[in-house]
Backbone as CSV, one residue per row, in Angstrom:
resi,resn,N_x,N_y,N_z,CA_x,CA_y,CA_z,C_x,C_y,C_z
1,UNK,0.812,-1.191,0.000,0.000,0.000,0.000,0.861,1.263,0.000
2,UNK,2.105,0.772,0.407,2.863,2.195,0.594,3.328,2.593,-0.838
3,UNK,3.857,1.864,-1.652,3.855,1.883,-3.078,2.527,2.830,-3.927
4,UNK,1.468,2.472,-3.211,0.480,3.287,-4.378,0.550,4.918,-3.782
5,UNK,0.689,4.988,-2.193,0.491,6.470,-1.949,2.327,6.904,-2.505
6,UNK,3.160,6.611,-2.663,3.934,6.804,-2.966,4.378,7.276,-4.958
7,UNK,3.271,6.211,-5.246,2.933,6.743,-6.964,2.339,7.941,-7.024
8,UNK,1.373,7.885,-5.761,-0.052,9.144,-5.722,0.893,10.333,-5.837
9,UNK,1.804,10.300,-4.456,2.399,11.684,-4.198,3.510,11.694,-5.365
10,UNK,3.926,11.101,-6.067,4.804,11.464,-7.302,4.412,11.545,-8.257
11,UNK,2.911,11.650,-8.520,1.713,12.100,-9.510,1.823,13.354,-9.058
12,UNK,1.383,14.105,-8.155,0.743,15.029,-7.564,2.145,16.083,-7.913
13,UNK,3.570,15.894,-7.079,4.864,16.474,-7.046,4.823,16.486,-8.577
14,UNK,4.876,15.706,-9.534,4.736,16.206,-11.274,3.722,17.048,-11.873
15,UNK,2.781,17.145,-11.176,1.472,18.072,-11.664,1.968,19.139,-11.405
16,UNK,2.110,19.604,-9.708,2.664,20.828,-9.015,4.350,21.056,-9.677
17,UNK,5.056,20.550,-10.556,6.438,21.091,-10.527,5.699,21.475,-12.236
18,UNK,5.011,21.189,-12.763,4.940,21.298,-14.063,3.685,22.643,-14.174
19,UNK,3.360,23.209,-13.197,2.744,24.326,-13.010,4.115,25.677,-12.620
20,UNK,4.805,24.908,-12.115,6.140,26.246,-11.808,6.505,27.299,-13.610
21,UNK,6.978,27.923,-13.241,7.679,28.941,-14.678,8.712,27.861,-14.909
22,UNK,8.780,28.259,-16.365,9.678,27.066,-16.822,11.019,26.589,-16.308
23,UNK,11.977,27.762,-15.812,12.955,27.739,-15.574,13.295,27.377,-14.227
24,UNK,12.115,27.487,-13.562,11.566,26.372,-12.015,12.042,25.250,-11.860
25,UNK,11.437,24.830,-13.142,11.006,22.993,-12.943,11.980,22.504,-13.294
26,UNK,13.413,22.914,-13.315,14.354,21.881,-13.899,15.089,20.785,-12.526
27,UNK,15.319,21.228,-11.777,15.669,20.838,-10.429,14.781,19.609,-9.766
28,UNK,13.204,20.506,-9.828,13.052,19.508,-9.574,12.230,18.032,-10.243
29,UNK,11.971,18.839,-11.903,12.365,17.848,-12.722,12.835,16.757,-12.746
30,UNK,14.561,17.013,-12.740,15.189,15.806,-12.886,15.040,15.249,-11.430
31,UNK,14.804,15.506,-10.606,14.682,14.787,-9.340,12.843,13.456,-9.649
32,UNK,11.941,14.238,-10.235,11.201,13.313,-10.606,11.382,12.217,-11.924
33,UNK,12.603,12.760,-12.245,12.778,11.786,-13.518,13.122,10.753,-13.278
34,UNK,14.276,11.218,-12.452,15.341,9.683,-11.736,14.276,8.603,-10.877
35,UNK,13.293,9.438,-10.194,12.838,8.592,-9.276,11.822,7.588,-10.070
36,UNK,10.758,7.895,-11.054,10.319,7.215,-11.925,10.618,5.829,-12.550
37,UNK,11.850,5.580,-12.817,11.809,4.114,-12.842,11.906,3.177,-12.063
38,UNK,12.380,3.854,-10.696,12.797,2.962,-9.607,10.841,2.534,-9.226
39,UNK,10.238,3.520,-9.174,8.791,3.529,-8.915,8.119,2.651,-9.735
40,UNK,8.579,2.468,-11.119,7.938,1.789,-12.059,7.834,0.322,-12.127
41,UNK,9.636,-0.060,-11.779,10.340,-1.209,-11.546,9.086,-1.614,-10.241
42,UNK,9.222,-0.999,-9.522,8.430,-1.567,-7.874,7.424,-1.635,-8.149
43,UNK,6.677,-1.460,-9.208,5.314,-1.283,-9.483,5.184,-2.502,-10.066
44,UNK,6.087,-2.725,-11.285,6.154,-4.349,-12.248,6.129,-5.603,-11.154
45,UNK,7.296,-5.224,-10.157,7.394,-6.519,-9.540,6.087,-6.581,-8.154
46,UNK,5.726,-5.821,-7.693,4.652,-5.887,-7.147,3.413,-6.012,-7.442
47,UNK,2.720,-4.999,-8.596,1.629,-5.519,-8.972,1.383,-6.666,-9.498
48,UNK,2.117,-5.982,-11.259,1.968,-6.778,-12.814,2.765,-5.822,-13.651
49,UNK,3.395,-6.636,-14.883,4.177,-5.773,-15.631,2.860,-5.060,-16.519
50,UNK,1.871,-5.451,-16.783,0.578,-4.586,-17.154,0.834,-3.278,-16.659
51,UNK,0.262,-3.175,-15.221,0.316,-1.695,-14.467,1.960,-0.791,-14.684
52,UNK,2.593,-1.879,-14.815,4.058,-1.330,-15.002,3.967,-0.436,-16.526
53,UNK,3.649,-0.935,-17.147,3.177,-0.472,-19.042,2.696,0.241,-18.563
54,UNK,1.335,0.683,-18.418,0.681,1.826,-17.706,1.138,2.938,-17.444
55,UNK,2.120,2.429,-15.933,2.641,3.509,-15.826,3.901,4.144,-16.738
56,UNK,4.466,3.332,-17.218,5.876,3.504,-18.286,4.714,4.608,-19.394
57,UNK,3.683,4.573,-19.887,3.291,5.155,-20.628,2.857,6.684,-20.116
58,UNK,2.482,6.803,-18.796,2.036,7.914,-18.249,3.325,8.830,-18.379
59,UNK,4.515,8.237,-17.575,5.270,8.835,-17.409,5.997,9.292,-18.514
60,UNK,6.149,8.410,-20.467,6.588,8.946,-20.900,5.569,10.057,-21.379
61,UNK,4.527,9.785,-21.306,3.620,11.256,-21.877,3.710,12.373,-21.097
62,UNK,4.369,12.223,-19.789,4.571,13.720,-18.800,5.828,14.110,-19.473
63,UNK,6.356,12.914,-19.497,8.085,13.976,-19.659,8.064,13.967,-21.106
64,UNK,7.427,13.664,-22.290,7.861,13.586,-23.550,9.043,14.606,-24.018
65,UNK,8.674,16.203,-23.281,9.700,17.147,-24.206,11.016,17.029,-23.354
66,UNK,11.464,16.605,-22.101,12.645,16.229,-21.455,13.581,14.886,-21.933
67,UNK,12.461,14.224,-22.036,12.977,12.492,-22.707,13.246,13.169,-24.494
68,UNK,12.789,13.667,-25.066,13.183,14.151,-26.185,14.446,14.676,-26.308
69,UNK,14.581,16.085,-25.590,15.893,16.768,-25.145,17.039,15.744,-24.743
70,UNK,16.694,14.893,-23.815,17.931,13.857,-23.165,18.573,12.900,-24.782
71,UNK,17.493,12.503,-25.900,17.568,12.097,-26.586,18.483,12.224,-27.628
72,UNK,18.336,13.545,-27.805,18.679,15.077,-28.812,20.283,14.895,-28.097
73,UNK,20.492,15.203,-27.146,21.818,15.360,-26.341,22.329,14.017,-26.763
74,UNK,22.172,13.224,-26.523,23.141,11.436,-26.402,23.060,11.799,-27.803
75,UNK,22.875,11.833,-29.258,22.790,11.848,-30.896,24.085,12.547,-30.771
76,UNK,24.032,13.734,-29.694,25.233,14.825,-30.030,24.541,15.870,-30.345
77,UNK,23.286,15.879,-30.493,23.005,17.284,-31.440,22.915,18.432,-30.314
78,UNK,22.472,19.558,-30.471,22.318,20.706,-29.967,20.950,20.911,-29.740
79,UNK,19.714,20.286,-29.284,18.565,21.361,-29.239,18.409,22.434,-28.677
80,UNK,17.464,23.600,-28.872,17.131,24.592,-28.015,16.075,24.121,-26.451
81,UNK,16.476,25.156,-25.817,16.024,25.108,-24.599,14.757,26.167,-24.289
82,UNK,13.753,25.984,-24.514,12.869,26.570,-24.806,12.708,27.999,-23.538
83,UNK,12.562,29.498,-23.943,12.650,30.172,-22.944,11.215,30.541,-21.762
């Protein structure tokens, strides 16, 4: 049970950091990025890798333009950083 309030409040901490001005949310951004798979992983082996998909899908639809950028960077390329 501690697992789901623990998804809840790292739902909630991504809603509220993604309401900050842009130049806010980077901090603590990557602090929700990192934590996300460890959450996801605990989610596969506890629930079902189903709910695990689930969530792997939520989370890439929150972060799509960060997971893009991280993407862009490892190629080598240069993207912009949106102001």
């Amino acid at each position: 049970m501690t697992l789901v309030w623990l998804s809840i409040l790292w739902v909630f901490a991504a809603v509220t950091v993604a309401m900050l001005p842009l130049r806010s949310q980077y901090l603590p951004g990557v602090n929700l990025l990192i934590a996300a798979p460890a959450l996801i992983i605990a989610i596969g082996m506890t629930y079902s890798w189903a709910l695990a998909l689930l969530a792997l899908l939520a989370f890439l639809s929150m972060f799509r333009n960060p997971l893009r950028y991280l993407w862009a960077r490892l190629r080598g390329r240069k993207p912009e950083l949106p102001k």
